[in-house]
C-alpha positions as CSV (number, residue, x, y, z in Angstrom):
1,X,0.0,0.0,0.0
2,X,1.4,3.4,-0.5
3,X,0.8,6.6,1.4
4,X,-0.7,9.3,-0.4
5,X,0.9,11.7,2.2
6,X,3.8,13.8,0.3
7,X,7.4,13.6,1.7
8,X,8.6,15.9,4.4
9,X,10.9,18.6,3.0
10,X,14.0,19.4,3.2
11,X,15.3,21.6,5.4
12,X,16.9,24.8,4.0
13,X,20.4,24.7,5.3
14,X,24.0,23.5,4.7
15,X,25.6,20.1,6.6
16,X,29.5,20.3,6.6
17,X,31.2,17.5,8.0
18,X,35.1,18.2,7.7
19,X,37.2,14.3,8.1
20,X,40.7,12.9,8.4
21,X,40.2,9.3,8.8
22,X,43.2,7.2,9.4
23,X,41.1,4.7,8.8
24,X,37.5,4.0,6.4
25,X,34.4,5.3,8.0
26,X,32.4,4.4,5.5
27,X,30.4,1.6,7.5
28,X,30.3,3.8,10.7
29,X,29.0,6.9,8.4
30,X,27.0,6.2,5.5
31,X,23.8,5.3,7.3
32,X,24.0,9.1,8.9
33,X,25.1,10.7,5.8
34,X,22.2,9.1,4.0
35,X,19.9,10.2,6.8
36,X,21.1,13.7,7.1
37,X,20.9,14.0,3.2
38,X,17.4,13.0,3.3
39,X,16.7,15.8,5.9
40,X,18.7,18.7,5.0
41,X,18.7,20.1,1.8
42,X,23.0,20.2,1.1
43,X,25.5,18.1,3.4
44,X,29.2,18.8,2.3
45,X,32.3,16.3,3.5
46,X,35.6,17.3,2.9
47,X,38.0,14.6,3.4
48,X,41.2,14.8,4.4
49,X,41.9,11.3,4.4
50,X,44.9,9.9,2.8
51,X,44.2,8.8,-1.1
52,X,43.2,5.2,-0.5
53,X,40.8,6.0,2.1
54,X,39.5,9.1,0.6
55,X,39.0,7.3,-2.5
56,X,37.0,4.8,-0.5
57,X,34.7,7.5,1.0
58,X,34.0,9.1,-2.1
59,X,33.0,5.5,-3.5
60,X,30.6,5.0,-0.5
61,X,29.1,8.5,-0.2
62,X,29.2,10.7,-3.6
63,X,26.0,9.8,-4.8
64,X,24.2,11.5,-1.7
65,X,26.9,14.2,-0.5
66,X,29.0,16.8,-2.1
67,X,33.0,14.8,-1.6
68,X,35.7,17.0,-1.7
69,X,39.3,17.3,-0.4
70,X,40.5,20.6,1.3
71,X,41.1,23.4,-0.4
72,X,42.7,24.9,2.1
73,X,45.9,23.4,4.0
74,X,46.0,24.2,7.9
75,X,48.2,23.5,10.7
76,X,45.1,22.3,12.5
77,X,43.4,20.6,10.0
78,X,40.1,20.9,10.9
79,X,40.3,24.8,10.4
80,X,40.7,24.2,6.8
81,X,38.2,21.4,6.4
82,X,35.7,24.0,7.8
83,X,36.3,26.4,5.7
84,X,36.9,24.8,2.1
85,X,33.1,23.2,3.4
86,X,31.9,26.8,4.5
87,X,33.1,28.4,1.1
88,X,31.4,25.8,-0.8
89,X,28.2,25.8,0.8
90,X,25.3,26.8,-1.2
91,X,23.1,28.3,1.8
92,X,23.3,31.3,4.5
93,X,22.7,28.9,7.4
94,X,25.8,26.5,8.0
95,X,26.0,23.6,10.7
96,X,29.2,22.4,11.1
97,X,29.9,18.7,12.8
98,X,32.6,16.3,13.7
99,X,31.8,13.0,12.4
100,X,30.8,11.8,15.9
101,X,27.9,14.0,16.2
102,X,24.2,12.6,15.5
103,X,21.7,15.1,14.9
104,X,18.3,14.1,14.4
105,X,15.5,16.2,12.4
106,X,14.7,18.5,15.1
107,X,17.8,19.5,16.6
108,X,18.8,20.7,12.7
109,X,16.0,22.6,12.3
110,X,16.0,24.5,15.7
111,X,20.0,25.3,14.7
112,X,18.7,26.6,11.2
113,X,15.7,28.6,13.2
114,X,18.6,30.2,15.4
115,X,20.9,31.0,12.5
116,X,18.3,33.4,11.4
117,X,18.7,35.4,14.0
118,X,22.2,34.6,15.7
119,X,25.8,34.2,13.3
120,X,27.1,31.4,15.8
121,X,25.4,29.0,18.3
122,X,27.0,26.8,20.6
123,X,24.5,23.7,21.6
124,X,24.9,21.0,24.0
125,X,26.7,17.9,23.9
126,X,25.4,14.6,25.4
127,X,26.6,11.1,25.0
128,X,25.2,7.9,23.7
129,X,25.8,5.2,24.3
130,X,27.9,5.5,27.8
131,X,31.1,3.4,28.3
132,X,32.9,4.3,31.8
133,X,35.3,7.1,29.9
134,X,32.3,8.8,28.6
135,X,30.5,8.9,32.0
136,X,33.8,10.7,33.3
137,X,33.9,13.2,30.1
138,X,30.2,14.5,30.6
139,X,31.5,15.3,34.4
140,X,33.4,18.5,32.2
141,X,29.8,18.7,30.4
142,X,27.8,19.4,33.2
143,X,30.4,22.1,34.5
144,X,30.5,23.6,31.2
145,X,27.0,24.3,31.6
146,X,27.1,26.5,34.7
147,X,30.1,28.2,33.4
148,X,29.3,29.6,30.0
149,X,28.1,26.7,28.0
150,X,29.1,23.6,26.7
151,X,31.8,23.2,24.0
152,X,30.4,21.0,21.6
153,X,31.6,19.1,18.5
154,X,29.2,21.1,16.6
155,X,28.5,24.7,15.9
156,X,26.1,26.9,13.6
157,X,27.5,29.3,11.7
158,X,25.9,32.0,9.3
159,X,27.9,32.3,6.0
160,X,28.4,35.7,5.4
161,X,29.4,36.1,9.1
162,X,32.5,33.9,9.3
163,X,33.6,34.8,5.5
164,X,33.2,38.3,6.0
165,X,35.4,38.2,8.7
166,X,37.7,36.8,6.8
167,X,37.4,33.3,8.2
168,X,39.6,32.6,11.5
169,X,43.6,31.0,12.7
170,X,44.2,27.5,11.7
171,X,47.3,27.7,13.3
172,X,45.6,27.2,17.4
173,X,44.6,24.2,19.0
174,X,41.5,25.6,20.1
175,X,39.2,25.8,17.0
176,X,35.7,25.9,17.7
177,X,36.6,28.9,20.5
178,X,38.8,30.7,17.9
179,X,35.9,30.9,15.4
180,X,33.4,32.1,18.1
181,X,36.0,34.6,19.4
182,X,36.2,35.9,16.0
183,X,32.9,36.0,14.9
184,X,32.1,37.8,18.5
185,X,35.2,40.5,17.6
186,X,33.9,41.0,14.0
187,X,30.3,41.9,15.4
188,X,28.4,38.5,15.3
189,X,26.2,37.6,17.9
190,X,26.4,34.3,19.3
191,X,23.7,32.1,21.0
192,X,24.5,29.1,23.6
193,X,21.1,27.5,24.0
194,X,21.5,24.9,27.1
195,X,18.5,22.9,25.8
196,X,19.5,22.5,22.4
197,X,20.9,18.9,23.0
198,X,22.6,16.7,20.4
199,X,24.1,13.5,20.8
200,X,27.3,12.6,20.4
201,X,29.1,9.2,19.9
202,X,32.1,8.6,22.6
203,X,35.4,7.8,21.5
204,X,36.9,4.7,22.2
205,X,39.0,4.5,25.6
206,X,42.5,4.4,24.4
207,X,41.5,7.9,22.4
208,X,40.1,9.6,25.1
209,X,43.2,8.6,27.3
210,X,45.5,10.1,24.7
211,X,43.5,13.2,24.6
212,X,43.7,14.4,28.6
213,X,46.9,16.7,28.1
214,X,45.6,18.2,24.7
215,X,42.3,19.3,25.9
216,X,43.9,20.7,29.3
217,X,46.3,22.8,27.1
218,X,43.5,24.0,25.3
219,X,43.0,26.3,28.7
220,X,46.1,28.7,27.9
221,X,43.2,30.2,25.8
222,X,41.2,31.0,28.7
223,X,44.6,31.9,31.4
224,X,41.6,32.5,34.8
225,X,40.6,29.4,34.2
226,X,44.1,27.8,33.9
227,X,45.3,29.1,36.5
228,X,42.2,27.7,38.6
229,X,43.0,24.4,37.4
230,X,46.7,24.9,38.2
231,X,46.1,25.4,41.6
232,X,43.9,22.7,42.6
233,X,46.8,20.1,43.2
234,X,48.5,22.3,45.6
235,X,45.5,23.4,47.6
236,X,45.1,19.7,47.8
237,X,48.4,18.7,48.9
238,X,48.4,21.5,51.8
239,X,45.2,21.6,53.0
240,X,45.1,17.3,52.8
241,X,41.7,15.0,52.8
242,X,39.4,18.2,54.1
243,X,40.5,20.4,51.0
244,X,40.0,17.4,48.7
245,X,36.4,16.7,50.2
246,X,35.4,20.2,50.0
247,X,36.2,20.4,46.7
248,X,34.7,17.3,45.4
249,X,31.7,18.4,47.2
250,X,31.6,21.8,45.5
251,X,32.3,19.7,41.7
252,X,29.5,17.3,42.4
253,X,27.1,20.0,43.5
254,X,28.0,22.4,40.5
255,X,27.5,19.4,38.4
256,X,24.3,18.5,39.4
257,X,23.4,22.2,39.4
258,X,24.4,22.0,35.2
259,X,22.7,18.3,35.1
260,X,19.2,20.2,36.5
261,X,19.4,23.2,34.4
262,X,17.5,23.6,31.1
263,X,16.1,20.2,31.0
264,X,18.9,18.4,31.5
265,X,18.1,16.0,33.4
266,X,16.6,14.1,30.5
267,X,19.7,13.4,28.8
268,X,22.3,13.4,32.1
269,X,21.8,10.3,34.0
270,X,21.4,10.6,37.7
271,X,24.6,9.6,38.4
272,X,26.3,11.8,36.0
273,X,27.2,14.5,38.4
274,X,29.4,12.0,40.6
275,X,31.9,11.8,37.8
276,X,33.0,15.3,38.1
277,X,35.4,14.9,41.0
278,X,37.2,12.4,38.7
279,X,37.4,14.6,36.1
280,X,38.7,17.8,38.4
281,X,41.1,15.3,39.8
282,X,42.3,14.6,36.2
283,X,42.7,18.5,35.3
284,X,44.3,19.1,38.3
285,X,47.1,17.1,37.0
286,X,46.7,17.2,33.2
287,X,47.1,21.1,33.8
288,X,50.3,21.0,35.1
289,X,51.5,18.4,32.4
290,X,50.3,20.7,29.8
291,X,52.5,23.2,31.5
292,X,55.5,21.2,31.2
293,X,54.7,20.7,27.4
294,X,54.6,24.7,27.2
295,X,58.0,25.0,29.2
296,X,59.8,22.6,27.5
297,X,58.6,21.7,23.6
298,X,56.8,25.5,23.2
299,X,53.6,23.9,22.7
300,X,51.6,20.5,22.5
301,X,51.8,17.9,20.2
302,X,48.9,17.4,17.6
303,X,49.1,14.9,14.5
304,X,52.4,14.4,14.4
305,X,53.5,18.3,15.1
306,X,53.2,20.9,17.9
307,X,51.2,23.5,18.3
308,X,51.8,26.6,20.7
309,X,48.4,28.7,20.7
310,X,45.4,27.7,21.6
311,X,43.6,30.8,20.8
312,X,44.0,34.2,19.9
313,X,43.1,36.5,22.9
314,X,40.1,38.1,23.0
315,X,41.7,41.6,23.1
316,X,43.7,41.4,20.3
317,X,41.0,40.1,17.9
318,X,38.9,42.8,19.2
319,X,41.9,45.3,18.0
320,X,42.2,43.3,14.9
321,X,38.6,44.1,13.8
322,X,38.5,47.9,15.9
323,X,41.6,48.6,13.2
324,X,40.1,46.7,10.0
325,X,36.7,49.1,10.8
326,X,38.5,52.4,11.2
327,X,40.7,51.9,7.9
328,X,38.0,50.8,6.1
329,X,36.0,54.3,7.3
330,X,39.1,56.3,6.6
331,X,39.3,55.0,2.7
């Protein structure tokens, strides 16, 4: 029997999924592509794969995505898979995605709906399914959310905002903040809508072990915080077992108070907030290690080279786009 009811749409938007795969994803991917396709109306993947692989990709997914390699070569490599897929893109509204993140029909279209009136938004992460090293990841989740938001493996991104600003540093470790920070200095607006959620698969262990120093380093971008984090081991070793309780009573409570907010709770288990001590513990040492990779190498390895900034500071971005304005008024 066939339904006379006409098919649902397509939403009005670009997909760009940027990849360097060291290995094929075409069996973990092609289901989602061909999903996504079906419900947005462009989805882009530039591959940075090496030849074998990328040819493999292209065989499994160019008949229902736009397959290309990087225009654009970037000491971060993502940077330059976002945008060769943001140049390319056919529409205003841009949602950009690592290819761990699963977005389902309504979670796109509430991005798109914000993208009309926002040039970046920030959701929320979540993840599922939950091995034990995901559990202790979404302990940095729930803080995230009651200290400015989540920072997700997906962002929205209005066109004409990030090329206008004349897109943003490949050379940081740091990338999703380094775009936001630029669009913010260039005049966009961004949005961080706590219950926007979108799931997100975990890694496997051994990847998520290797990624503890790298993601504390990220937090020379943000020095307060860094230097918060630097100074929880100390405070620990002087002020012995009562310091440590206190402050794995003050994680677990913030946690919980980022679990409840926003409707959280339906996609943090219960238990979620008890991780958090373990992952404070872990950037209480993984801060002082990244440290030491500052101090001695000048910066922190990533694919097979180091880099030394995580960010561009705020300020001088904001000076960047303050001296592009008044030259431009001038001529």
């Amino acid at each position: 029997m066939h339904s006379d009811e006409p098919p649902v749409p397509r939403l009005q938007g670009s997909y760009v999924l940027p990849i360097a795969a060291g290995a094929s994803q075409s069996r973990a991917l092609s289901g989602y592509l061909a999903r996504i396709a079906r419900t947005i109306d462009e989805v882009i993947v530039v591959d940075g794969s090496p030849p074998d692989i990328y040819t493999e990709h292209a065989h499994a997914w160019g008949a229902i995505v736009r397959h290309m390699p990087p225009a654009r070569r970037t000491r971060n490599g993502k940077v330059g898979g976002v945008l060769t897929g943001v140049e390319a893109a056919s529409h205003e509204r841009v949602i950009l995605a690592d290819d761990d993140v699963r977005y389902r029909r309504t979670e796109l279209r509430r991005m798109l709906d914000l993208l009309d009136d926002y040039a970046v938004i920030r959701p929320q992460n979540y993840f599922r399914p939950l091995p034990w090293h995901a559990r202790w990841d979404t302990g940095r989740s729930l803080l995230n959310r009651v200290t400015g938001g989540d920072w997700p493996g997906t962002l929205g991104v209005r066109r004409s905002a990030l090329l206008a600003a004349g897109g943003y540093c490949g050379d940081v470790l740091f990338e999703n903040l380094e775009m936001v920070r630029t669009i913010r200095a260039a005049g966009g607006t961004e949005a961080v809508p706590l219950d926007l959620f979108v799931a997100r698969r975990p890694p496997d262990a051994h990847h998520f072990l290797s990624q503890r120093v790298r993601q504390a380093y990220d937090e020379w971008a943000r020095p307060s915080r860094l230097a918060a984090q630097l100074a929880l081991a100390p405070a620990i070793l002087v002020g012995g077992m009562p310091t440590a309780i206190g402050i794995a009573t003050a994680a677990i409570l913030a946690a919980e108070a980022g679990r409840r907010m926003s409707g959280g709770r339906a996609y943090f288990a219960r238990t979620s907030s008890l991780w958090a001590p373990l992952w404070v513990a872990e950037r209480s040492l993984t801060s002082w290690m990244a440290l030491a990779q500052r101090l001695l190498h000048g910066g922190v390895r990533y694919r097979g080279g180091r880099l030394a900034s995580a960010a561009t500071a705020e300020r001088v971005l904001r000076t960047r786009f303050a001296g592009l304005s008044t030259s431009a008024h001038e001529s």
